[in-house]
KEMIKOL-633588 format. One record per residue (C-alpha): residue number from 1; residue in three letters; x, y negated, z. Coordinates in steps of 0.5 Angstrom, whole numbers, plus 500, padded with zeros to 3 digits. Each point is the difference from the previous one (the first is absolute). Layout:
<pts>
pt i: NUM, aa: ala, x: X, y: Y, z: Z
...
</pts>
This chain:
<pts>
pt i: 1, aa: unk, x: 856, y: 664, z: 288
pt i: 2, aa: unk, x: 498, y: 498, z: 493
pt i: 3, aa: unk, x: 494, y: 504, z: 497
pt i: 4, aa: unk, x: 501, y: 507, z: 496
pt i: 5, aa: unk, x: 497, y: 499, z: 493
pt i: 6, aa: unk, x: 499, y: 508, z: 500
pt i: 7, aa: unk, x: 495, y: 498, z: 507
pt i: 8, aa: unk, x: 496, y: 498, z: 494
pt i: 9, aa: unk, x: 498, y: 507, z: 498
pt i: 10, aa: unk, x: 498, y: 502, z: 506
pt i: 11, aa: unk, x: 492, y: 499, z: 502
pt i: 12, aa: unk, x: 494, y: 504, z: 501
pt i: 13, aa: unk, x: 499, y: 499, z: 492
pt i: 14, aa: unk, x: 506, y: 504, z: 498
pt i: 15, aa: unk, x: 498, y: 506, z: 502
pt i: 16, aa: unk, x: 493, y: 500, z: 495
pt i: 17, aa: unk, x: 505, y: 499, z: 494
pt i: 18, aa: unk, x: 496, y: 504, z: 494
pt i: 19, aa: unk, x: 505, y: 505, z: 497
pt i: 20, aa: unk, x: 501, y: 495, z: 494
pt i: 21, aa: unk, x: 502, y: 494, z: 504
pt i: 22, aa: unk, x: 506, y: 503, z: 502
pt i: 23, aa: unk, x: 501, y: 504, z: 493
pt i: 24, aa: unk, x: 500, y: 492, z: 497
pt i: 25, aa: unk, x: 502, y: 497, z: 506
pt i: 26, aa: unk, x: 506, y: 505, z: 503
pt i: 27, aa: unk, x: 501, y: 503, z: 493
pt i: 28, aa: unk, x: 499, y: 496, z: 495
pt i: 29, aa: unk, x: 496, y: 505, z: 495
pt i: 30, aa: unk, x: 497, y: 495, z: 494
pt i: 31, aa: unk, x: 494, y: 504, z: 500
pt i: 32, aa: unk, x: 499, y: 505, z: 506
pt i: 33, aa: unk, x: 493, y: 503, z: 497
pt i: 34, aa: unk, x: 506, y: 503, z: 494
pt i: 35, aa: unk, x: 503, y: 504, z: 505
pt i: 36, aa: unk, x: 507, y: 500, z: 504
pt i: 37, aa: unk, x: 505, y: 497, z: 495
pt i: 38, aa: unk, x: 503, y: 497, z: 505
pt i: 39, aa: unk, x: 505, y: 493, z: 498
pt i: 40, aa: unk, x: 503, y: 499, z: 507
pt i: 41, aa: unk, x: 502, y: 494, z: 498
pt i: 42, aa: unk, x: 500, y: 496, z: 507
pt i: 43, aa: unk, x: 506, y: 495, z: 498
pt i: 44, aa: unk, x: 503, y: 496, z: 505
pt i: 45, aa: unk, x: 504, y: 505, z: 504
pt i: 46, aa: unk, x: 507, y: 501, z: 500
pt i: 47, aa: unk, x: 502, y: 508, z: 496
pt i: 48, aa: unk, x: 506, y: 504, z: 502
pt i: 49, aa: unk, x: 504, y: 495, z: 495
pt i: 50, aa: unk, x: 499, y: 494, z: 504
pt i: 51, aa: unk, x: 501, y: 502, z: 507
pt i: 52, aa: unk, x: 508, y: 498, z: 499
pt i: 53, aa: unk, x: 497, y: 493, z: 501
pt i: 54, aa: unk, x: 498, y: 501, z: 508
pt i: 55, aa: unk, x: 504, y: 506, z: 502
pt i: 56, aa: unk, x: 503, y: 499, z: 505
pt i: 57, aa: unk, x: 507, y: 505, z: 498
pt i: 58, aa: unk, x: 501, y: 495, z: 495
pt i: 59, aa: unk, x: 505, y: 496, z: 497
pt i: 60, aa: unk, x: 503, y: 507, z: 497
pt i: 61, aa: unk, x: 507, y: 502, z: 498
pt i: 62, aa: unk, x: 499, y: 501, z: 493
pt i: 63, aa: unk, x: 507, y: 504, z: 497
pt i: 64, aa: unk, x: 501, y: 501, z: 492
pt i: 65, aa: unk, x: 497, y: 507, z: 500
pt i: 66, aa: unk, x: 493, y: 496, z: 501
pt i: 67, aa: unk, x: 500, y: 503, z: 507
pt i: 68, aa: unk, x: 497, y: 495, z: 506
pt i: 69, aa: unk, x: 502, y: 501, z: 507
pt i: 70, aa: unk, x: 495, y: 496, z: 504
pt i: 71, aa: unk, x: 504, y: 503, z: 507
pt i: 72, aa: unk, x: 505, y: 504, z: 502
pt i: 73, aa: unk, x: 503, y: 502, z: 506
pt i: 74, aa: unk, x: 508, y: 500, z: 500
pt i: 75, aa: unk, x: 500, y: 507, z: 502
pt i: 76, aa: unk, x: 496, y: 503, z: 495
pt i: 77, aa: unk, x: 502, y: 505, z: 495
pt i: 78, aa: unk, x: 501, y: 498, z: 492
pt i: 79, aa: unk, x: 492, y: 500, z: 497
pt i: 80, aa: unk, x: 499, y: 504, z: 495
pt i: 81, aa: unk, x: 500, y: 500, z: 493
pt i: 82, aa: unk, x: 492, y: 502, z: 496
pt i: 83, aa: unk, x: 502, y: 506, z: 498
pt i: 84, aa: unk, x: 503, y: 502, z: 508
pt i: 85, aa: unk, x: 493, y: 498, z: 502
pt i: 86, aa: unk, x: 497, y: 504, z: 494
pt i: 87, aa: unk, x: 504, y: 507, z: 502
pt i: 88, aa: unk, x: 498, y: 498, z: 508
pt i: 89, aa: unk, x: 493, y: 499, z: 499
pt i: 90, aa: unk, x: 499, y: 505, z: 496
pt i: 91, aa: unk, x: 494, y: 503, z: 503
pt i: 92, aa: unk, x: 497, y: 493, z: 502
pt i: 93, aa: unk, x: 499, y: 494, z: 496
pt i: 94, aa: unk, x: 503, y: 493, z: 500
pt i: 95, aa: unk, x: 497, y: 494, z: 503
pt i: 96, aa: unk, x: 499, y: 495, z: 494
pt i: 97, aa: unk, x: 497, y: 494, z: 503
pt i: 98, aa: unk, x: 501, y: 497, z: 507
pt i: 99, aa: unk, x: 497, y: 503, z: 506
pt i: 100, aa: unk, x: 507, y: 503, z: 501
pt i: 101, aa: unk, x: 502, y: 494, z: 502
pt i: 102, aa: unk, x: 494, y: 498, z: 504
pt i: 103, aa: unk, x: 502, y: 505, z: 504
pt i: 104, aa: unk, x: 507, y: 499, z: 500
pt i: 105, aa: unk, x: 498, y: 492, z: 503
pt i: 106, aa: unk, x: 496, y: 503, z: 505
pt i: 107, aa: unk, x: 505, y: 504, z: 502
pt i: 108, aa: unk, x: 505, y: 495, z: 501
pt i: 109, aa: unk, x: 495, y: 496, z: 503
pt i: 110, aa: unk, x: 498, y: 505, z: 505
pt i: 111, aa: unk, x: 508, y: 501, z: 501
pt i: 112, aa: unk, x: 501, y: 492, z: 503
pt i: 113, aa: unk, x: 494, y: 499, z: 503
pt i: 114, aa: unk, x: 499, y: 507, z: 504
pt i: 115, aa: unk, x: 506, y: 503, z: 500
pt i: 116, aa: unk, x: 499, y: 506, z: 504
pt i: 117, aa: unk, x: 495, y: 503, z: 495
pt i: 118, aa: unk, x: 503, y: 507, z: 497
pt i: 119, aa: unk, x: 499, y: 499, z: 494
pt i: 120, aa: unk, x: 504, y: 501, z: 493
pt i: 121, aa: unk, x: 505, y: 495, z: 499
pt i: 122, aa: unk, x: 501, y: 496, z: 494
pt i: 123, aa: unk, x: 507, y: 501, z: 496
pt i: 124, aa: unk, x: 499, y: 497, z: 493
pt i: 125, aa: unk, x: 494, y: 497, z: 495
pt i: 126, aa: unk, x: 501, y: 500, z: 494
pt i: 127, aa: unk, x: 498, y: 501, z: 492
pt i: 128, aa: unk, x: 501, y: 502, z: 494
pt i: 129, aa: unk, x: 498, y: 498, z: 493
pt i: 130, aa: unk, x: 498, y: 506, z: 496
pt i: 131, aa: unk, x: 498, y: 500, z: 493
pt i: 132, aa: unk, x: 492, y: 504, z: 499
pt i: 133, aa: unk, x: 499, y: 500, z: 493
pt i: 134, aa: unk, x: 500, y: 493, z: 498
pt i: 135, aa: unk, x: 500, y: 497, z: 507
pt i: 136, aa: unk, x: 505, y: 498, z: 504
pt i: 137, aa: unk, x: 497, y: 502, z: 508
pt i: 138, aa: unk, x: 503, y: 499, z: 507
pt i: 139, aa: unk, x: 501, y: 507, z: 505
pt i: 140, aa: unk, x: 501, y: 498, z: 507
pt i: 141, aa: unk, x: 504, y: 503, z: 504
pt i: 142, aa: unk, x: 500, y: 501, z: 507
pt i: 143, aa: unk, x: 506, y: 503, z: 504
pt i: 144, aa: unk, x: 499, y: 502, z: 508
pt i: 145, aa: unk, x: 503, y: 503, z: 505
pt i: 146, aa: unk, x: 500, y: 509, z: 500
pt i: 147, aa: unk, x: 495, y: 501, z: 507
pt i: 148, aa: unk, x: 502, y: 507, z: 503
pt i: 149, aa: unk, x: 494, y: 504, z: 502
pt i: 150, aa: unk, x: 494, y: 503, z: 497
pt i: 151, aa: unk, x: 494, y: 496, z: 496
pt i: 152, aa: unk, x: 494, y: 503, z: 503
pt i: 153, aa: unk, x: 494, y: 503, z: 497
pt i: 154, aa: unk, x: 494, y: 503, z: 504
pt i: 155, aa: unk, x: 501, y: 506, z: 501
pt i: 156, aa: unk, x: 507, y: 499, z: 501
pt i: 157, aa: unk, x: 497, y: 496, z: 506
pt i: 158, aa: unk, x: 496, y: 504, z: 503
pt i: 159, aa: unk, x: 505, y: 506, z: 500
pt i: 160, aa: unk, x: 504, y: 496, z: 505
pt i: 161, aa: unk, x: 498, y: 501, z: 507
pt i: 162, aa: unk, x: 495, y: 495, z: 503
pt i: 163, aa: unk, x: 506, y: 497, z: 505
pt i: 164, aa: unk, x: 503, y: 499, z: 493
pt i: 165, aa: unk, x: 494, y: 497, z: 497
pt i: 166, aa: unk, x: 499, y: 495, z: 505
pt i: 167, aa: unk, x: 507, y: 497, z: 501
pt i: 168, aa: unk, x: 500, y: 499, z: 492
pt i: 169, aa: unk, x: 493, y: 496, z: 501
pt i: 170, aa: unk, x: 502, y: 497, z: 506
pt i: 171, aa: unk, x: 507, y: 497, z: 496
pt i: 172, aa: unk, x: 494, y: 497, z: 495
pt i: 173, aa: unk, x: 495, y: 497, z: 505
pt i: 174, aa: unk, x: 507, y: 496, z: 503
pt i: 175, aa: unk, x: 503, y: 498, z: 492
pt i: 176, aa: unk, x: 493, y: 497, z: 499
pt i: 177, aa: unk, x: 498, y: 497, z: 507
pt i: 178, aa: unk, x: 508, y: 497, z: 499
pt i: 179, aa: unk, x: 498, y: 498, z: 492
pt i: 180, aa: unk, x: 494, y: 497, z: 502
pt i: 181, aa: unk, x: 504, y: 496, z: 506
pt i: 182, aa: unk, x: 502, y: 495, z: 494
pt i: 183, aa: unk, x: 496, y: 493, z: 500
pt i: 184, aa: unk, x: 497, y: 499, z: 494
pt i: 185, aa: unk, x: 500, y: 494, z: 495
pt i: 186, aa: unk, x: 493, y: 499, z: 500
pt i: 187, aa: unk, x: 498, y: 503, z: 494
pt i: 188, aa: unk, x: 497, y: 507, z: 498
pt i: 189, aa: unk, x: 507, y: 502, z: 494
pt i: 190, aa: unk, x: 506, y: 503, z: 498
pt i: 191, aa: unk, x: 507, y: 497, z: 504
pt i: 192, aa: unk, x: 501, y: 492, z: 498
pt i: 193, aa: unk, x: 493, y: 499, z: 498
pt i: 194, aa: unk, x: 500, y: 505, z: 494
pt i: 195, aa: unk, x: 494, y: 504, z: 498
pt i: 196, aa: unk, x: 501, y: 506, z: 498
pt i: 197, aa: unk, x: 501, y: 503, z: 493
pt i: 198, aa: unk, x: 497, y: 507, z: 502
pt i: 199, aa: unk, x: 495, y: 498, z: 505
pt i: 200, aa: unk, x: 497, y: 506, z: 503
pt i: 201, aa: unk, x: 492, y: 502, z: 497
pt i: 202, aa: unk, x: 498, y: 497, z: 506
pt i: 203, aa: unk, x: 500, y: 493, z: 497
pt i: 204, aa: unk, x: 502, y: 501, z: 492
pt i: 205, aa: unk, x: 496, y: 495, z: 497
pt i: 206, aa: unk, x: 506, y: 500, z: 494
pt i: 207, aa: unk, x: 497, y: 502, z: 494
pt i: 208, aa: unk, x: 504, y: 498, z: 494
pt i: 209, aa: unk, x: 504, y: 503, z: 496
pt i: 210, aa: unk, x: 506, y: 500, z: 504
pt i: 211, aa: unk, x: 502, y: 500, z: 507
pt i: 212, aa: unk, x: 499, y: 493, z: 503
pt i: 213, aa: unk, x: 501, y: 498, z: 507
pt i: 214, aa: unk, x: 494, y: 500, z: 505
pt i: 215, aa: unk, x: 499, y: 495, z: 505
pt i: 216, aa: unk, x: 503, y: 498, z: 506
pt i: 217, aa: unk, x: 494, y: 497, z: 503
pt i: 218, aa: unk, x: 500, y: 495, z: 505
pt i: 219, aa: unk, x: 493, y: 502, z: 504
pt i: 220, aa: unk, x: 497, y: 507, z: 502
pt i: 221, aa: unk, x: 494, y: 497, z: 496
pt i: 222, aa: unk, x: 505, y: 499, z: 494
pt i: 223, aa: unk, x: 502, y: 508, z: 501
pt i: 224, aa: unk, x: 492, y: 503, z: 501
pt i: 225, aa: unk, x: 500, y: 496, z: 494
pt i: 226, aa: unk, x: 505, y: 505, z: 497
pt i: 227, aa: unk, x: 496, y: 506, z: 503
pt i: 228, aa: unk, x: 495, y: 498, z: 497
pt i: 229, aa: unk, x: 501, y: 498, z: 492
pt i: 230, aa: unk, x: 505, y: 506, z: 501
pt i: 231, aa: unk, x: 495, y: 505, z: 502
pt i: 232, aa: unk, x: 495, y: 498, z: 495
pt i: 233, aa: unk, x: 505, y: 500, z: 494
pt i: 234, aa: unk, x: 502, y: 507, z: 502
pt i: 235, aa: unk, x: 494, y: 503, z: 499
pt i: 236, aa: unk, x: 497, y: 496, z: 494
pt i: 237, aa: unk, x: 505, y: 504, z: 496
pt i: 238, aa: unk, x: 500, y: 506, z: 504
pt i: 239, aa: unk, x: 491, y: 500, z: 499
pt i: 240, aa: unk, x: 497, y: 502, z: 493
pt i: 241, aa: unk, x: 496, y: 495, z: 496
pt i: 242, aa: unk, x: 499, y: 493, z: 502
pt i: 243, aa: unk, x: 495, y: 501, z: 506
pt i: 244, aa: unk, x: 501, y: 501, z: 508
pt i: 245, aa: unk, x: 498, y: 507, z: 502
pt i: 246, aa: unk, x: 495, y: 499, z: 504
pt i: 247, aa: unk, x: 502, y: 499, z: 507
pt i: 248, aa: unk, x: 506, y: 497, z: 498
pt i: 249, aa: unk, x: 498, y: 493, z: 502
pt i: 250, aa: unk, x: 497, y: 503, z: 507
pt i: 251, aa: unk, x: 506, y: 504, z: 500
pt i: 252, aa: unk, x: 505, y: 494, z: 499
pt i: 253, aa: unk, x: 497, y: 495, z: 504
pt i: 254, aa: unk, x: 501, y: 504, z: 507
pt i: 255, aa: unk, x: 507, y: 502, z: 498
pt i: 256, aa: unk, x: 502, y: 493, z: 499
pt i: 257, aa: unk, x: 496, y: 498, z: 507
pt i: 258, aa: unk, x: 507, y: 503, z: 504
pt i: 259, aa: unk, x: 504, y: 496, z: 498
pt i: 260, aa: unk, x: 498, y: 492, z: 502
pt i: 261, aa: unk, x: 501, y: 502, z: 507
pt i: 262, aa: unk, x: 504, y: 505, z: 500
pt i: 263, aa: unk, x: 505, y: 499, z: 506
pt i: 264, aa: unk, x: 505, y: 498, z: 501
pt i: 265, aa: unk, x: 502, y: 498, z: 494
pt i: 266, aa: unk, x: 506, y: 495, z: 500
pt i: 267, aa: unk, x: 506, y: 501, z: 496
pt i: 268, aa: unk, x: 504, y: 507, z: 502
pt i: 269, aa: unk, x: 506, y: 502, z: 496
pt i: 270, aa: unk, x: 498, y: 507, z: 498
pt i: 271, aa: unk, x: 503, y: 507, z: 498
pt i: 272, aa: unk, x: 494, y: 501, z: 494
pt i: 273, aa: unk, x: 501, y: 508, z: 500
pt i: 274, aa: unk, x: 501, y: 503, z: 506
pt i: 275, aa: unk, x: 501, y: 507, z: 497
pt i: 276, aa: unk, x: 504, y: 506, z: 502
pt i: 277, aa: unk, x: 503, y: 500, z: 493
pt i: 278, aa: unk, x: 503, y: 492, z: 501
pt i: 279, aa: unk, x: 504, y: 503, z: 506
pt i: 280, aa: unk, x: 506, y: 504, z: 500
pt i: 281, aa: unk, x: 502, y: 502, z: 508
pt i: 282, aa: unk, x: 507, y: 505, z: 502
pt i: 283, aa: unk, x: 500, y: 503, z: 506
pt i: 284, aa: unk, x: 504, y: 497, z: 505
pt i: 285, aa: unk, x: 503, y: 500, z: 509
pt i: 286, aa: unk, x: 499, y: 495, z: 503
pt i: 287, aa: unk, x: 505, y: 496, z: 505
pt i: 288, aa: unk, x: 498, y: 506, z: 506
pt i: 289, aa: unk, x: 500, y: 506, z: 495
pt i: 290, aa: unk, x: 493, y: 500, z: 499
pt i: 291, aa: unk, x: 497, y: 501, z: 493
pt i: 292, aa: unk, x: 498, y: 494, z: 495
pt i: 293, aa: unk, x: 499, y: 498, z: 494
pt i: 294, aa: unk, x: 502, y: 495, z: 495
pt i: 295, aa: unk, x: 493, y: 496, z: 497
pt i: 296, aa: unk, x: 502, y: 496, z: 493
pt i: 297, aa: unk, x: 493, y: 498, z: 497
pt i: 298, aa: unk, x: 501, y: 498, z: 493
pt i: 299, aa: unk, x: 496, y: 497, z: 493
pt i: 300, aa: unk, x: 500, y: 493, z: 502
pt i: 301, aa: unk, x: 497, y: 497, z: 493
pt i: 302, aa: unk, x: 494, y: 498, z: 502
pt i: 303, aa: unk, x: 501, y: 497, z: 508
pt i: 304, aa: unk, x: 498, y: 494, z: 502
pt i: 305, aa: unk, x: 496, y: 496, z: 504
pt i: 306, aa: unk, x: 493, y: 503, z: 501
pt i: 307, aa: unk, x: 494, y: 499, z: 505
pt i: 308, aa: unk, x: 502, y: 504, z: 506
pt i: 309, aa: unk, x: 495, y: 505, z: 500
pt i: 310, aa: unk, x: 503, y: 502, z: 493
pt i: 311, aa: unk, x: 506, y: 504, z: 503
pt i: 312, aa: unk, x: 495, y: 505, z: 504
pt i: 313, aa: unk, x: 495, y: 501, z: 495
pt i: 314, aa: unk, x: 507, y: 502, z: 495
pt i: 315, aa: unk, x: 501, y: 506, z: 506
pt i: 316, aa: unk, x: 494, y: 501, z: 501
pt i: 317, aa: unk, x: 499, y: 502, z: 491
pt i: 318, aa: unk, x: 507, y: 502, z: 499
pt i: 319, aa: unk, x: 503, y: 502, z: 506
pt i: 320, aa: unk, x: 496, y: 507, z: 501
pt i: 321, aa: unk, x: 502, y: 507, z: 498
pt i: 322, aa: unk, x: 496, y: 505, z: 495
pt i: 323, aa: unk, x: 502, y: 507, z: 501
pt i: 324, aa: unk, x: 497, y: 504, z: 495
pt i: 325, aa: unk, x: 499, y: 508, z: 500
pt i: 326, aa: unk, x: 499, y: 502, z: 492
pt i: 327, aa: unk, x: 497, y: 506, z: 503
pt i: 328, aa: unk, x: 495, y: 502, z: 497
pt i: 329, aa: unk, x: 495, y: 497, z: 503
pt i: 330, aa: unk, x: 504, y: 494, z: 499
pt i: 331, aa: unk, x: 500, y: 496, z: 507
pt i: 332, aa: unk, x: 502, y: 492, z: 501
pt i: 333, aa: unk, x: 502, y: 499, z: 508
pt i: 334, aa: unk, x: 502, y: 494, z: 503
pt i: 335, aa: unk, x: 506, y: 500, z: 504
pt i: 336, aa: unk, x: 501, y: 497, z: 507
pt i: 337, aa: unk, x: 496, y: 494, z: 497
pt i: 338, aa: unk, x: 498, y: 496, z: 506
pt i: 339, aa: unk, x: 506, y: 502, z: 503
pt i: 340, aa: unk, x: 504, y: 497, z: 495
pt i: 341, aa: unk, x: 497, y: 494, z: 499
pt i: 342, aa: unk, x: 499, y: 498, z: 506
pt i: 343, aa: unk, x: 508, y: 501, z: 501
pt i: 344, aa: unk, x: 502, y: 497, z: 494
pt i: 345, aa: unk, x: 495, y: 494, z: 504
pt i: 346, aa: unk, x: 502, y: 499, z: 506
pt i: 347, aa: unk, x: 505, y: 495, z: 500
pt i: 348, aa: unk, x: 498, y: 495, z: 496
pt i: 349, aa: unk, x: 492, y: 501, z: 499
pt i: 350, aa: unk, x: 497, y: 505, z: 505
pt i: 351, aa: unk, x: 492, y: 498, z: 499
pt i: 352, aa: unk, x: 500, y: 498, z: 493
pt i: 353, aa: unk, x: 493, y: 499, z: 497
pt i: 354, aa: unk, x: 497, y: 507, z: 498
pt i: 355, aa: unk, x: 494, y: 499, z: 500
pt i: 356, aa: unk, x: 501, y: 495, z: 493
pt i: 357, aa: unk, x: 506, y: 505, z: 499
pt i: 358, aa: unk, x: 495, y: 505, z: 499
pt i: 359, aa: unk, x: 495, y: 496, z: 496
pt i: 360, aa: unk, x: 506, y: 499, z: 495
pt i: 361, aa: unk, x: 500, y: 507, z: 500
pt i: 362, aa: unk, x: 493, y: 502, z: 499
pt i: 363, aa: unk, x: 500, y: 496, z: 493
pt i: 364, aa: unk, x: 507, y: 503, z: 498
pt i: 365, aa: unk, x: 504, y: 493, z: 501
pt i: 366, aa: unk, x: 507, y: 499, z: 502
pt i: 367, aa: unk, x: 504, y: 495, z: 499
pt i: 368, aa: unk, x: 506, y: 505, z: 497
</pts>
């Protein structure tokens, strides 16, 4: 395998980074002692204008309205015109940039190689050009199947008895081991190669103006890489002044020590937010009259091939469940939380590593 470029960030120097050298490396600012102006002039990097020219939705239909169709089932519904989509989405806003059509690629993806996946299915991509002052910018649209059922909230969760609640995490556990089953193609990305245009925080090393893809990386040293440069980058601005806090360095060095050996780590098609509000679940019977239910998982923009030990530290940080009684005195209770992910687990990674998770913990990081 060919040398990763990013592996060049990664040594036990970078960890030791003043505060401004990342303000001038990462950031760009002229003069770090004035302050926090900020440039963000990276270069280099596609923006949303460009992606047209590795999506691989593309070539588009273009019709006369200016409207492009980059896919479409035949037995899709009519699109709709902007101001359908306004009135439709009128308590929400409209996506202008491309992380719409991330996911709908994602999703077509998912479709052909992993089947038996319940997840939403891809109807039309397509978008809009709508005059914003005096620009022209393109709304991009996603049309998909209407999925039965609820979407969960924890406390909707928890209200459903305890048979219940362990059907739904056992529905999850086999999608996932079944979505992790899929060979990678040697690289840590988005499908067919991609990095990504919203990366997770977790290795956000953008600092442009504009969204600009973000990796993928060839080797596990090139992903730690990006931990780390994005882990320093974050908090630069997130500190005041132009000096580390005191512990920072010490603090950054044992953060960043988990991850180099952090096993195992080959390439493992990932669902990155594995919550209960990305699940929409109806109660079903089963072919013996016995009580189901459905599991959907949604919100597949930032999928991809990760380290395999990303997908149990995700259940771990966001699959839990809060109970929160106002009171007073106001009390916060975590519900069933061992129980839960270990169900959540058991298929695909019963003994992940948590000693490291709890180290990632302790410092306040997580990858999403």
């Amino acid at each position: 395998m060919d040398t990763d470029p990013s592996e060049l960030l990664w040594s036990p120097e970078i960890a030791l980074r003043s505060k401004e050298q990342v303000m001038l490396e990462d950031w760009k600012v002229d003069n770090p002692h004035t302050g926090f102006q900020i440039r963000c002039n990276r270069g280099n990097q596609a923006t949303p204008a460009d992606q047209e020219t590795w999506n691989t939705l593309k070539p588009p239909t273009l019709k006369p309205d200016g409207v492009k169709i980059y896919y479409q089932t035949p037995s899709s519904p009519p699109i709709l015109s902007f101001q359908q989509l306004k009135d439709a989405t009128e308590k929400d806003s409209l996506h202008r940039d491309m992380g719409l059509h991330n996911e709908a690629e994602t999703l077509l993806f998912l479709a052909e190689k992993r089947p038996e996946l319940r997840i939403p299915t891809v109807l039309t991509v397509w978008s809009i050009p709508v005059v914003d002052g005096v620009n022209t910018v393109e709304v991009y649209c996603l049309m998909m199947n209407f999925i039965q059922g609820i979407t969960l909230s924890q406390e909707q969760f928890s209200q459903l008895p305890i048979h219940a609640q362990d059907i739904i995490c056992a529905k999850v556990s086999s999608q996932l081991a079944y979505l992790r089953e899929l060979p990678s193609e040697g690289y840590y990305g988005r499908p067919y190669g991609q990095g990504w245009l919203r990366p997770p925080p977790g290795i956000n090393t953008n600092t442009s103006a504009t969204n600009a893809i973000v990796g993928p990386y060839k080797t596990y040293k090139g992903f730690c890489a990006a931990i780390n440069r994005a882990n320093q980058a974050m908090k630069s601005v997130g500190y005041g002044g132009m000096l580390w806090p005191p512990k920072h360095q010490e603090i950054t060095t044992k953060l960043m020590s988990i991850f180099p050996d952090w096993a195992p780590h080959e390439p493992k098609l990932t669902w990155i937010d594995p919550k209960l509000a990305n699940l929409v679940v109806r109660q079903v019977k089963a072919n013996d009259g016995s009580e189901d239910w459905e599991v959907t998982l949604i919100d597949w923009e930032c999928t991809g091939w990760y380290p395999a030990w990303v997908q149990a530290l995700q259940v771990h940080c966001r699959f839990g469940v809060t109970l929160i009684d106002r009171g007073p005195p106001l009390t916060i209770t975590a519900y069933r939380d061992a129980e839960i992910t270990a169900a959540v687990l058991k298929s695909f990674d019963p003994e992940p590593d948590h000693e490291r998770i709890a180290t990632a913990g302790k410092y306040s990081w997580c990858f999403f």
